[in-house]
C-alpha positions as CSV (number, residue, x, y, z in Angstrom):
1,X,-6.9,-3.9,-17.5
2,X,-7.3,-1.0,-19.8
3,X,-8.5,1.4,-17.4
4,X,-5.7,0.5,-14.8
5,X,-3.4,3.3,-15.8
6,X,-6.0,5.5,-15.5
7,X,-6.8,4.5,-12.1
8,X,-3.0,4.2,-11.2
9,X,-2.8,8.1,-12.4
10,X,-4.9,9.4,-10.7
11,X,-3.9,7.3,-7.2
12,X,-0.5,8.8,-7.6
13,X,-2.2,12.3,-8.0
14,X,-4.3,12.0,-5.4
15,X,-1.4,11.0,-2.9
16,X,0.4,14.4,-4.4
17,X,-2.3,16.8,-3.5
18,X,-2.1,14.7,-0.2
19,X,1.6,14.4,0.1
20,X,1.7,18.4,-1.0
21,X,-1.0,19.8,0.9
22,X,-1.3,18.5,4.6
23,X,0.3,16.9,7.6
24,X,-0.7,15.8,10.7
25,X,1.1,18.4,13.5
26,X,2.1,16.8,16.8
27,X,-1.1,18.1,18.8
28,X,-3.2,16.0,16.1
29,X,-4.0,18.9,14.0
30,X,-4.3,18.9,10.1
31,X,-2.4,21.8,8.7
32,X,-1.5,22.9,5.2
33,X,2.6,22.3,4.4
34,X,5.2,22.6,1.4
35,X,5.5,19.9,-0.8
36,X,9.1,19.2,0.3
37,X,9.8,15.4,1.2
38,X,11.8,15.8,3.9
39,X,8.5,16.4,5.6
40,X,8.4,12.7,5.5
41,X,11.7,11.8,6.4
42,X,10.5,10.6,9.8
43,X,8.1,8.4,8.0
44,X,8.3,4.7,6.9
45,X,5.2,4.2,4.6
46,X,3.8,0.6,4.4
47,X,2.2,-0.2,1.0
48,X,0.1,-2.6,1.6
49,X,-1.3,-4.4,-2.3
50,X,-3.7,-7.2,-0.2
51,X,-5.1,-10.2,-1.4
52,X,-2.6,-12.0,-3.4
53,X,-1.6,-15.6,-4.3
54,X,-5.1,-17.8,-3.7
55,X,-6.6,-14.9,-2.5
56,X,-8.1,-12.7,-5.5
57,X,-10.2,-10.2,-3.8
58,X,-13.2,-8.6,-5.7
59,X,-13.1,-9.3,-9.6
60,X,-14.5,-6.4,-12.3
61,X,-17.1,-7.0,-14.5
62,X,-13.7,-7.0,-17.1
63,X,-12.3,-10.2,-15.1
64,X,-9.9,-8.0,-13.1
65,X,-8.9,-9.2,-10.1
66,X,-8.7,-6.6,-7.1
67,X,-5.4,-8.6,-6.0
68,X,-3.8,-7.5,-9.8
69,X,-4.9,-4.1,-9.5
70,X,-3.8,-3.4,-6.1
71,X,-0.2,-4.8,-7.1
72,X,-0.2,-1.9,-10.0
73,X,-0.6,0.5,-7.8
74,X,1.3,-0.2,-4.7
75,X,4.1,-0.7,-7.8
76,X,3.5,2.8,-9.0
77,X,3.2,4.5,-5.4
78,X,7.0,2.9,-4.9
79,X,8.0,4.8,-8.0
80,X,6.0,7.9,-6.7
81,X,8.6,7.4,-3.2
82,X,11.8,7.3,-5.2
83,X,11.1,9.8,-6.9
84,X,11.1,11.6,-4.3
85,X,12.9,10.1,-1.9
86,X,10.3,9.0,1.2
87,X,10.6,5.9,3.1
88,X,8.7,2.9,2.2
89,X,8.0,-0.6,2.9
90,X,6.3,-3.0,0.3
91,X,4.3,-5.7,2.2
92,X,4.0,-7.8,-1.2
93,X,6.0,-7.6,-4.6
94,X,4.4,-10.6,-6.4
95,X,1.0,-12.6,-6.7
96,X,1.5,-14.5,-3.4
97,X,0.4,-15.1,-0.3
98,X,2.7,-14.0,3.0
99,X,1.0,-16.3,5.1
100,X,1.4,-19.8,5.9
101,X,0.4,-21.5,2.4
102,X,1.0,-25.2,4.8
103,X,-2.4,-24.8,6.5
104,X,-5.0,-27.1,5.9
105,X,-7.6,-24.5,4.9
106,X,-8.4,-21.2,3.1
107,X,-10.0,-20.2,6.5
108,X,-6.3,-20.7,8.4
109,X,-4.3,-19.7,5.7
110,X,-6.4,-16.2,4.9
111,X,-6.0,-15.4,8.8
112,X,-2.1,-16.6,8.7
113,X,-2.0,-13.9,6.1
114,X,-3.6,-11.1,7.8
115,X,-1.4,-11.7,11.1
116,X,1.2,-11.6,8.8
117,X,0.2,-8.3,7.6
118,X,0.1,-6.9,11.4
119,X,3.9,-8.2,12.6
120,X,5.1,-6.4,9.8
121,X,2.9,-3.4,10.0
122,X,3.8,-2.8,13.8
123,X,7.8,-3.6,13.7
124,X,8.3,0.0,12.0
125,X,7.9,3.1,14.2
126,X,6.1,6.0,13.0
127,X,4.7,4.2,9.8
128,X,1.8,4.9,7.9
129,X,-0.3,2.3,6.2
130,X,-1.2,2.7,2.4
């Protein structure tokens, strides 16, 4: 996990340059913007981590799992957003699952997660999915 903060860094830079430099204009366009954050006050952003719980994802040739390192930087994003003050949603906090860990299989439980995932993805208007 030595190379995480690395990676974490330059996630959070890459989302400034894209938080800084464009936006989507109501007839679809891309155009360049300020880097104010009130641009985004209209915005909930949902930070999805994945995997979790049972549920590891891919794992580095280190042993990391993807479910670990997604967790880092959906963490890191969320400190990104206070900073400056946007909008967000974090889908999970903690090496779990936010399906139905009752069902009889990994099959049924990965899918219980996924539809999981959806509901809360679609019950906030104007979101965008990280």
């Amino acid at each position: 996990m030595r190379d995480s903060a690395s990676i974490i860094l330059t996630v959070l830079i890459f989302c400034g340059c894209i938080f800084g430099i464009i936006k989507q204009t109501e007839s679809n366009i891309v155009s360049v913007i300020s880097t104010e954050a009130s641009d985004y006050k209209n915005y909930t952003f949902i930070l999805d981590a994945g995997h979790g719980g049972e549920d590891g994802g891919a794992v580095a040739f280190d042993g990391t799992l993807e479910k670990d390192l997604n967790l880092e930087i959906c963490n890191s994003l969320s400190l990104y957003f206070d900073l400056f003050g946007i909008d967000y949603v974090i889908i999970r906090d903690g090496d779990f699952s936010i399906g139905d860990t009752s069902l009889p299989t990994i099959r049924k439980r990965k899918a219980s997660d996924i539809y999981k995932r959806y509901e809360i993805i679609n019950s906030y208007d104007n979101s965008v999915l990280l």
